[in-house]
GUGUFI-346360 format. One line per field, with one value per residue: x, y, z of N, C-alpha, C in turn. Coordinates in steps of 0.001 Angstrom, whole numbers. Layout:
n_px X, ...
n_py Y, ...
n_pz Z, ...
ca_px X, ...
ca_py Y, ...
ca_pz Z, ...
c_px X, ...
c_py Y, ...
c_pz Z, ...
This chain:
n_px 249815, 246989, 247289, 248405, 246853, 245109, 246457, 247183, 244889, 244230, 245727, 245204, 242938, 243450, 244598, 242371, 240935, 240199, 237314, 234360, 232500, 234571, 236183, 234082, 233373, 236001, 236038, 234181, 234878, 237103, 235604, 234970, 237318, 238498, 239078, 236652, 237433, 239698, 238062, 236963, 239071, 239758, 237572, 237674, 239823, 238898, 236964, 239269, 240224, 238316, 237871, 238195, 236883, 234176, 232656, 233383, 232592, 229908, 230694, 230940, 228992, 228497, 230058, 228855, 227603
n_py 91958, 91015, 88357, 87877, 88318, 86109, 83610, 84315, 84518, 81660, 80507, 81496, 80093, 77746, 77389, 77641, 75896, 73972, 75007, 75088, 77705, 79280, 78935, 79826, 82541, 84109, 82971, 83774, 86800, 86456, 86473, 88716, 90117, 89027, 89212, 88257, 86137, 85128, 84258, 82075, 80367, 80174, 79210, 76272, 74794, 75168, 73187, 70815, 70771, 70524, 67873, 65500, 67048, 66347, 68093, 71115, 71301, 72475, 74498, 75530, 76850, 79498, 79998, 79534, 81501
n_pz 64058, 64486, 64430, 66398, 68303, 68153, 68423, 70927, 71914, 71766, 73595, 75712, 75885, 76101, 78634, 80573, 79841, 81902, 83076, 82569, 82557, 82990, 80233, 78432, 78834, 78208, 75870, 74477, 74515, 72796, 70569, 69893, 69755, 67466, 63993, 61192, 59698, 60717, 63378, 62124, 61961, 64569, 65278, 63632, 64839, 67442, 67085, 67067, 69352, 71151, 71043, 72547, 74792, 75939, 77749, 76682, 74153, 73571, 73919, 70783, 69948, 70326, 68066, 65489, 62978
ca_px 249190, 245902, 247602, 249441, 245364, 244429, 247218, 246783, 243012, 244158, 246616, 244417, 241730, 243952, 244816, 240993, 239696, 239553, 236623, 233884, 232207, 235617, 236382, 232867, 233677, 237208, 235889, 233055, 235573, 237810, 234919, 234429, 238066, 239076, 238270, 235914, 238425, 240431, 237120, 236765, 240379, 239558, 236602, 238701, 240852, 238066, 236580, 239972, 240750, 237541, 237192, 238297, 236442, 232671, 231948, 233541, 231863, 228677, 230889, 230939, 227543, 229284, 231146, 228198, 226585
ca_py 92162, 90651, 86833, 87220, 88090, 84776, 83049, 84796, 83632, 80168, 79964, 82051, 78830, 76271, 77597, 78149, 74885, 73359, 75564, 75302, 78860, 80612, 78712, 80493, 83514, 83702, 82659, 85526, 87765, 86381, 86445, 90514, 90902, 88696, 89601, 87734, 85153, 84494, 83435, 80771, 79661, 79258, 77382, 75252, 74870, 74788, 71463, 69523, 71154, 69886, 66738, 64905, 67333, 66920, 69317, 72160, 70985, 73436, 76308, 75767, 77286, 80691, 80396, 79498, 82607
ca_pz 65363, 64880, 63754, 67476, 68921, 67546, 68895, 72151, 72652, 71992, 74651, 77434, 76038, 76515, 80135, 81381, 79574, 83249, 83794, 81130, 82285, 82232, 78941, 77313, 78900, 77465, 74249, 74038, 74589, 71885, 69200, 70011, 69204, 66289, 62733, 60958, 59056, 62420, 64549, 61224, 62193, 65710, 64720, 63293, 66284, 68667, 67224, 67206, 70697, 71944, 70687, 73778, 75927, 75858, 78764, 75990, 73172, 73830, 73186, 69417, 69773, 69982, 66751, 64600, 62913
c_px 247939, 246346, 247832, 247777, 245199, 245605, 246893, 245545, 243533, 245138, 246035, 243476, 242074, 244323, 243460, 240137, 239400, 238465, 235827, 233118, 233071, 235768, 235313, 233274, 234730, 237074, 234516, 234255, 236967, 237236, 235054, 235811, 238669, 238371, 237627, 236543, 239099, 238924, 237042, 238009, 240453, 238566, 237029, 239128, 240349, 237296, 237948, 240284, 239818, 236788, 237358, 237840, 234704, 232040, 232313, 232942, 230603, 229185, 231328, 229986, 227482, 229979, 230273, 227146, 225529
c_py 91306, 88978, 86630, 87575, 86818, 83606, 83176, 84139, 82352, 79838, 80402, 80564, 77613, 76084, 77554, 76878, 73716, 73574, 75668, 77074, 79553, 80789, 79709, 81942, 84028, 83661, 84034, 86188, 87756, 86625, 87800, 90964, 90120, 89018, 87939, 86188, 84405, 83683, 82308, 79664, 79388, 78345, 76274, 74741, 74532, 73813, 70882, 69606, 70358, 68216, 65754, 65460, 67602, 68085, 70831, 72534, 72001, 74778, 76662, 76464, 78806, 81548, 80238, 81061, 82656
c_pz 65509, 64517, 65658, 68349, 69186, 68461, 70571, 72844, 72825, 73277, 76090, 77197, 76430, 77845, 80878, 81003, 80987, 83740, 82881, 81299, 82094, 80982, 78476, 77532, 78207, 75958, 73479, 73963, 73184, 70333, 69066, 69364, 67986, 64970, 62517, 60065, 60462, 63309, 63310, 61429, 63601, 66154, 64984, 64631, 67228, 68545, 67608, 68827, 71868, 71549, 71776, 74762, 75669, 76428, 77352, 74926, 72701, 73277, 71471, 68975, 69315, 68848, 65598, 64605, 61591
């Protein structure tokens, strides 16, 4: 259940990244529910995802604790 979370966030992020406040929003909301291993795997995910999008870039800010 919590692998198909993780999965889940990434596909609501990849739908909303047109919008960089939805994107953050979206992505708060994904930190609150993934365990603490999973937000390190969308880390991951959320540099290579945003490497062609500067405007998104900011929301790595989120994932550092």
């Amino acid at each position: 259940m919590a692998r198909a979370m993780l999965e889940y966030s990434k596909t609501v992020l990849k739908k909303v990244s047109f919008d960089t406040k939805l994107f953050l929003k979206e992505l708060k909301k994904a930190v609150s529910r993934l365990l603490p291993e999973e937000i390190e795997e969308l880390k991951l995910w959320l540099e290579q995802f945003t490497t062609d999008k500067p405007e998104l870039q900011q929301s790595l800010i989120y994932l550092k604790r």
